[in-house]
N, C-alpha and C positions, 0 to 999 in steps of 0.2 A: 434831831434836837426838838425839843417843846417851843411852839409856837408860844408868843402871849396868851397872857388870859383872855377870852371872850366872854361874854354875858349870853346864854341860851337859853331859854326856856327858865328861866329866873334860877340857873345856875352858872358856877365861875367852870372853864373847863378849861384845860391848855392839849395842846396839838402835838402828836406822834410823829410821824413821819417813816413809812420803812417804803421802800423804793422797791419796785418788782422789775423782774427781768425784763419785762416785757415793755418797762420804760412806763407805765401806768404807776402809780402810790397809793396806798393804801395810808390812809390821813384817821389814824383816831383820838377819838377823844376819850381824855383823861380828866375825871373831876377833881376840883381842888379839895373838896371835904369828901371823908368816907373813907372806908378803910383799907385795904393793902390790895380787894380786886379793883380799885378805883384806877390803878396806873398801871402801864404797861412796864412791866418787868423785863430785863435783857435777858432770862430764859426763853419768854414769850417770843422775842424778837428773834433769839437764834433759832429755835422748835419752827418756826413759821419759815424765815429762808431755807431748812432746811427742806421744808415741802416739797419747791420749787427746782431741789437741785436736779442732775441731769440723769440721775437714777430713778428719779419718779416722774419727771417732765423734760418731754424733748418733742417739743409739736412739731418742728421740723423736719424728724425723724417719724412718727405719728406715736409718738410714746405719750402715755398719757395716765399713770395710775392711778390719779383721782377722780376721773369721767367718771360717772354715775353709782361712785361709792357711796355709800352709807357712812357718813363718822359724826361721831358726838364726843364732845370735847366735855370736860372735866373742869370746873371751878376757872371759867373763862373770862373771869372780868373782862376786860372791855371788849374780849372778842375780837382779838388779832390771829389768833392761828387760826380758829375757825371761820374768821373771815376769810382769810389766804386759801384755805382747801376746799370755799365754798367759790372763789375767784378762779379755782384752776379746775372746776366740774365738778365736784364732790356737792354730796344731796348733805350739808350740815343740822345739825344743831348744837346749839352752846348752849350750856348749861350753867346755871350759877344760883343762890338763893335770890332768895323775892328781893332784897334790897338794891341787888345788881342788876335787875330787869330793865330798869329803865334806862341806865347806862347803854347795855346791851344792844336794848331799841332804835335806840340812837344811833348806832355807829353801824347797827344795819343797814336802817332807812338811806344814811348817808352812803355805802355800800352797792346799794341793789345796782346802779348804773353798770357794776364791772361785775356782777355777779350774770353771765350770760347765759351758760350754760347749765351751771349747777343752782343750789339753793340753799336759804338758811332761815335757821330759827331761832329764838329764844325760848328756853322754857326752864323753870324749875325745880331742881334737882339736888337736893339735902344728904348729903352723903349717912349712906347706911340705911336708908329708909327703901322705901320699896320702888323697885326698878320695872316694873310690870308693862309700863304705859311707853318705855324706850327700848324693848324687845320685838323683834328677835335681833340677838346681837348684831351689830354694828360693823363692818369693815375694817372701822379702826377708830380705838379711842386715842384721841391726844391730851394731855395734859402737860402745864408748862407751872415749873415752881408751886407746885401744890404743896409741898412733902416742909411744914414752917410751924403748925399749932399741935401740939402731944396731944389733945385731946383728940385730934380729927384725923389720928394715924389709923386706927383700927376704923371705923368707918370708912374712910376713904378704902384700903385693902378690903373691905366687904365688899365696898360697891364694885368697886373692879372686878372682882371675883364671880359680882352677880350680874354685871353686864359683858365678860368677856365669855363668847364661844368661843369654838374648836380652833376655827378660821380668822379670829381677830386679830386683829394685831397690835398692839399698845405701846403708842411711840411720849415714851415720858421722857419729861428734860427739868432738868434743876441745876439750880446755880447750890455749889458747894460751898456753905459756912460754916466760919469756925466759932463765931460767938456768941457765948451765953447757952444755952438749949440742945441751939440747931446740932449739935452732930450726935445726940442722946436722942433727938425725935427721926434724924437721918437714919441712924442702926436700926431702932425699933422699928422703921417704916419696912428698911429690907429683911428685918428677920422674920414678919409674918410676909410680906411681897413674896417671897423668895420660898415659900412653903406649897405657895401655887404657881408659882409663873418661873418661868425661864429667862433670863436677862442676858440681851448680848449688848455691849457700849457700843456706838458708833463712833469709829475713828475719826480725830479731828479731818484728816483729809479726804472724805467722803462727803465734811458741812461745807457748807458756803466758806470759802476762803475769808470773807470780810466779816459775814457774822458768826464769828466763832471766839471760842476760849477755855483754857484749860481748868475754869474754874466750875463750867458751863456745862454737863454731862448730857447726851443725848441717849435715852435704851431703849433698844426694842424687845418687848416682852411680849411671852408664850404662854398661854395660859398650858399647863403641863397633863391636863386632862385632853387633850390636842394629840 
């Protein structure tokens, strides 16, 4: 649930809350002005428990898939999944435009305490434009609820296409709308996606039992030159 407003840095922000297994929280902040990467989205929340689950993390065990991965996240407003995969050893960065930087900054700096092993960054990244500077490909890009403005379908498919290698693995997650646009910018998203990449759904009983939902898709994509 969203904490009250606080006053920070001469902005209004209200408070996240997602609970990690390990009994630590991951607390971000959410601005009150700004646009749709300003709040933490329930795709965001379910992509991020799904991290954590026991197919990718079992320290107990010594299972660990995100130690010392390389992943850079995709249109991360406030930088809750890549903060989670930077909290469980993955080498992060998040990406988003210039106006979401300083959001980002923020929910880092508040971060770094639980960031131990792994690491994270902000930086930059305009979908469709030139990906040179975050090559060679990544271990794994995530992306949570990207797939929302018809303008930003075909960039967004470039860029994937120009930061996925052989090896990558692209773990996308979206909530499924039915109003207005969204299921006319959804098609066009998978019918150029789906011209490069391989898509398998993850079954709901493989996500976190609590943060889950059938409205909520988790895929993992191949890029098919792989």
């Amino acid at each position: 649930m969203a904490s009250p407003s606080e006053d920070l840095e001469g902005e209004s922000y209200f408070m996240r809350e997602i609970e990690k297994r390990d009994g630590s929280c991951l607390r971000i902040k959410q601005c009150s002005k700004g646009d749709v990467g300003c709040v933490v989205w329930d795709a965001a929340i379910v992509l991020a428990k799904y991290l954590e689950t026991e197919q990718f993390y079992q320290p107990s065990e010594g299972i660990n898939t995100w130690a010392n991965k390389t992943v850079l996240e995709l249109g991360a407003g406030t930088g809750v999944v890549g903060l989670m995969a930077a909290t469980l050893g993955a080498r992060v960065t998040v990406t988003d435009l210039e106006d979401l930087q300083p959001l980002l900054e923020l929910n880092i700096r508040d971060h770094l305490p639980l960031v131990r092993t792994g690491s994270v960054k902000a930086k930059v990244l305009k979908w469709g434009g030139d990906v040179t500077e975050f090559l060679p490909p990544p271990d794994f890009l995530l992306m949570a609820d990207c797939i929302y403005y018809e303008q930003s379908v075909e960039p967004l498919v470039k860029t994937l296409r120009d930061l996925a290698g052989p090896q990558t693995r692209v773990l996308c997650c979206y909530e499924q709308r039915t109003m207005g646009k969204n299921p006319e910018v959804e098609k066009r998203f998978f019918e150029l996606l789906l011209q490069d990449f391989e898509a398998e759904e993850i079954p709901l009983e493989k996500q976190d039992p609590e943060y889950s939902s059938e409205d909520i898709h988790i895929l993992l994509l191949r890029s098919r030159a792989s």
